[in-house]
C-alpha positions in Angstrom: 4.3 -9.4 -16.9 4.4 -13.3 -17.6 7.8 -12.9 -16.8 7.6 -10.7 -14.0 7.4 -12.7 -10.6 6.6 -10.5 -7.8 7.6 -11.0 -4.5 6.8 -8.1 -2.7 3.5 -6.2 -4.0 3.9 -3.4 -1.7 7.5 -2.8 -3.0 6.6 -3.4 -6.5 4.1 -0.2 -6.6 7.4 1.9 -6.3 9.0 0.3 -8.9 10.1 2.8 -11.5 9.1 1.9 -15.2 12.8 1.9 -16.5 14.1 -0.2 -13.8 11.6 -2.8 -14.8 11.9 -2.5 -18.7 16.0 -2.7 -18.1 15.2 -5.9 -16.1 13.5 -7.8 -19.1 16.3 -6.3 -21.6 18.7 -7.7 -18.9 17.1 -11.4 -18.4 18.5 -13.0 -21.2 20.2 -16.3 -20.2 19.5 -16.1 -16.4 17.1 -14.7 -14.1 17.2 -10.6 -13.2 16.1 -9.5 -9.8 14.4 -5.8 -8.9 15.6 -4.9 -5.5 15.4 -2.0 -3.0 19.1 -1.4 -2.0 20.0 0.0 2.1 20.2 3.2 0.6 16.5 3.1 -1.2 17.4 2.8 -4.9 15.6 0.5 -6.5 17.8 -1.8 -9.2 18.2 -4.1 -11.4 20.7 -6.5 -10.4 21.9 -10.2 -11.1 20.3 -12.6 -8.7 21.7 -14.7 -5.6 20.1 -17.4 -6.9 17.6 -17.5 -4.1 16.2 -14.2 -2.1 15.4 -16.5 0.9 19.2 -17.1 1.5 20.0 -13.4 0.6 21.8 -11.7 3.2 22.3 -7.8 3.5 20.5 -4.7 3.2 18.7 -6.0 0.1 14.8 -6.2 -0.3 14.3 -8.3 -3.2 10.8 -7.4 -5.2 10.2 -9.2 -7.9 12.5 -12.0 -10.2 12.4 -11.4 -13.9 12.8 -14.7 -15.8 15.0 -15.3 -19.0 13.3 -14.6 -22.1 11.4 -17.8 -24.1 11.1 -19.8 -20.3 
């Protein structure tokens, strides 16, 4: 979880184990972000960067940093 930053502790409850553990396996070089789609899946997905400037049907949960940072 010391790479885990969550930004939504409401969301993150629904989080689904897999999503997260696919997240860390994901966050190698760059940051991973956990996000509830428009159409309710929750994901693992490449980041905008910056969820403040995020646009879209996207609710962004938590940011999973790259490993050894």
């Amino acid at each position: 979880m010391d790479r885990i930053k969550i930004l939504d502790a409401t969301l993150w409850q629904e989080v689904p184990q897999d999503v997260i553990t696919e997240a860390e396996r994901s966050a190698v070089e760059s940051p991973v972000w956990i996000a509830r789609q428009g159409n309710g899946h929750i994901v693992a997905m490449d980041g905008p960067g910056d969820p403040e400037v995020a646009t879209g049907d996207v609710m962004f949960i938590a940011e999973v940093a790259p490993r050894g940072r």
